[in-house]
C-alpha positions in Angstrom: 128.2 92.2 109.2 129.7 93.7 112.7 128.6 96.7 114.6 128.4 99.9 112.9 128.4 102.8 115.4 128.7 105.5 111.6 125.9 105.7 110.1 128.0 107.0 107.5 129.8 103.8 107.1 126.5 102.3 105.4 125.9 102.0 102.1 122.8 103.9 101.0 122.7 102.2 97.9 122.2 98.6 99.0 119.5 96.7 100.5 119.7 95.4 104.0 117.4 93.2 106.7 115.9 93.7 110.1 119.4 91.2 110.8 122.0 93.8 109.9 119.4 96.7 111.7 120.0 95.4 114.7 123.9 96.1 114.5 123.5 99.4 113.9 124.6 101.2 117.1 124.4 104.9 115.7 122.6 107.8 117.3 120.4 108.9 114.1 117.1 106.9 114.2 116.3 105.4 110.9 113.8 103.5 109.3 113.8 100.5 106.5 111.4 100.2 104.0 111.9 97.2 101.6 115.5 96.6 102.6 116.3 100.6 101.6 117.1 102.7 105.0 115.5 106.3 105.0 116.5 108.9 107.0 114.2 110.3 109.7 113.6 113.5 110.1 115.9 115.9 112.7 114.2 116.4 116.3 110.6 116.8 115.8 109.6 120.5 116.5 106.9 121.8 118.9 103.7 121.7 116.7 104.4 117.8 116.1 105.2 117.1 119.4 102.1 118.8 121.3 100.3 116.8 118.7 101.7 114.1 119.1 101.9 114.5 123.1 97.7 115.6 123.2 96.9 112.5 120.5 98.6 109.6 122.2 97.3 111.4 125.7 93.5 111.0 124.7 94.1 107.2 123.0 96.0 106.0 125.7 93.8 107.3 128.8 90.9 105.4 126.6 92.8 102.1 126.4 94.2 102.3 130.2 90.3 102.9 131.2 89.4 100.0 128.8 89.1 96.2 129.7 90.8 95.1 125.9 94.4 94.0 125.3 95.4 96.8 123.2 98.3 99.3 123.8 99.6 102.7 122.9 103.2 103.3 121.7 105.3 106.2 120.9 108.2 107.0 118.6 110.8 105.2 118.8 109.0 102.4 118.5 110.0 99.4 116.2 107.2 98.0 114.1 108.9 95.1 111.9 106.4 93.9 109.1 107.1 90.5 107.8 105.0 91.1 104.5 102.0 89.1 103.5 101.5 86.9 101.7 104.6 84.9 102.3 105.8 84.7 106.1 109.3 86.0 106.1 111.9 84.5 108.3 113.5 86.5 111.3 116.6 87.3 109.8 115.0 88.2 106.1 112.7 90.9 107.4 113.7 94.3 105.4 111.3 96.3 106.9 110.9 98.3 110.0 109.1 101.6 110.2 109.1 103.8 113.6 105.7 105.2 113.6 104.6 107.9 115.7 102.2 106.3 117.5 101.3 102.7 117.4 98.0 101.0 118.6 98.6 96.8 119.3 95.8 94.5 120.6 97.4 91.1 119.6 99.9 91.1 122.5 101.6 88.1 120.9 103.0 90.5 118.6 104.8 92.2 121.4 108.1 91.4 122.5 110.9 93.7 123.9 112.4 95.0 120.6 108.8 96.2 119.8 105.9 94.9 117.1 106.6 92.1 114.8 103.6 91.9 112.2 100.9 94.6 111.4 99.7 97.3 114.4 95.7 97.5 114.4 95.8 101.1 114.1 98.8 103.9 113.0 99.0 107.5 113.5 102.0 109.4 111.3 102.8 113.3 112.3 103.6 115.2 108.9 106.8 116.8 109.0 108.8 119.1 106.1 111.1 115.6 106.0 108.2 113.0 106.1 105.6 114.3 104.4 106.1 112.6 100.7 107.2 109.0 102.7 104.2 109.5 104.8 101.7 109.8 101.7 103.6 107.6 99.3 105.7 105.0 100.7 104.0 104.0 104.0 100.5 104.0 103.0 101.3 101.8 100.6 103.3 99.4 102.9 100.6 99.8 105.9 98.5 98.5 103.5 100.1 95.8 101.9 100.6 94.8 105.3 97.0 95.2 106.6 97.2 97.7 108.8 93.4 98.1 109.6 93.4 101.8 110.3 95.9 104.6 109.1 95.7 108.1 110.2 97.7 111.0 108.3 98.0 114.3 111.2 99.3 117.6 109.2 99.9 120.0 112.2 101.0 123.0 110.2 97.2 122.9 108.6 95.4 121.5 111.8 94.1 118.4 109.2 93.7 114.5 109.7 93.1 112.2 107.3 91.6 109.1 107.9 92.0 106.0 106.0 90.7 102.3 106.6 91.3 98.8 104.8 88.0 98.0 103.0 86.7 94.4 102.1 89.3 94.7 99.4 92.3 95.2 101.2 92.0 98.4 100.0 92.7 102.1 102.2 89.6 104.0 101.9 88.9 107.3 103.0 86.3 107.8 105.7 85.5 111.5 104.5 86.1 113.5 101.0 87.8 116.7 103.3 90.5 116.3 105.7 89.0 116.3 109.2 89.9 119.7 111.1 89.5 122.3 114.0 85.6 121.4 115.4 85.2 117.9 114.3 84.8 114.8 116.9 86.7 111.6 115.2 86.3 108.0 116.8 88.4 105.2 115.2 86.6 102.6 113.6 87.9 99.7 116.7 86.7 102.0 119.6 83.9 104.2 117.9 83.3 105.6 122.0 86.6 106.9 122.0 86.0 110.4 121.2 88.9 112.8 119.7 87.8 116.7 119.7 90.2 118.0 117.5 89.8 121.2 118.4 91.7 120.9 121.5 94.3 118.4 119.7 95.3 121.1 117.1 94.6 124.6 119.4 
């Protein structure tokens, strides 16, 4: 397949691989899930940016103070996940999610288009756009893929949900009730690393 600088020139209907992605020379950031492009959302508005801005802020002033390998990416960001159990091949990936913020700390999975295999830890902003993907379609693939720690931010209703893979393979949640306004979270890799929410979602 050549360049395509439309996104309108692709067919919506038809299932494509992390090979033809990289053609695609449009403005309009999108994401592919199982070979099927979605759509992301217009410009993020305020209440997901500060979030986004005062989340990555705390997690990545941890990780730069910290002695570990792991990193802290923001949106854009590529994460392509070759699905377990069979290794997929370079050009057969069909998957690659932009998350909006990505923790890595297996640096061989780093490389200057972004993440190739599963991010430790990944924290999706709920937006009008997102939300059903968000809560359907991606906590399902960051499981399947094994991402060990998913976190679910709704900034309209100051919430987080928190979600880890159990012995199982399974997401669990870490608490019945969304967290909110006046709770302390920690993730389960850096249990010093303390979140107050309440000045995340003021």
């Amino acid at each position: 397949m050549s360049v395509i600088t439309d996104i309108n020139e692709l067919d919506f209907s038809k299932k494509y691989t992390y090979a033809d992605y990289v053609k695609w020379q449009f403005d309009e950031v999108v994401e592919l899930i199982h070979g099927k492009i979605y759509r992301m959302s217009p410009a993020p508005n305020l209440n997901h940016q500060r979030l986004s801005a005062r989340l990555f802020t705390y997690i990545n002033s941890y990780l730069i103070e910290g002695e570990g390998e792991c990193e802290a990416f923001t949106a854009p960001f590529d994460v392509r996940l070759p699905l377990p159990p069979k290794k997929v091949k370079k050009n057969k990936i069909d998957t690659v999610v932009q998350p909006d913020i990505t923790i890595v700390c297996d640096p061989s999975k780093l490389d200057m288009a972004g993440c190739k295999g599963a991010p430790d830890w990944v924290i999706e902003i709920l937006s009008k756009g997102t939300g059903k993907k968000d809560l359907n379609e991606k906590f399902e693939l960051y499981q399947h893929a094994g991402v060990t720690e998913y976190w679910i931010a709704h900034p309209s209703d100051g919430t987080l949900l928190i979600f880890r893979l159990n012995k199982k393979g399974k997401y669990q949640s870490i608490k019945v009730q969304p967290f909110t306004i006046g709770d302390i979270v920690s993730p389960a890799a850096f249990p010093d690393m303390k979140i107050d929410l309440t000045k995340v979602f003021s």
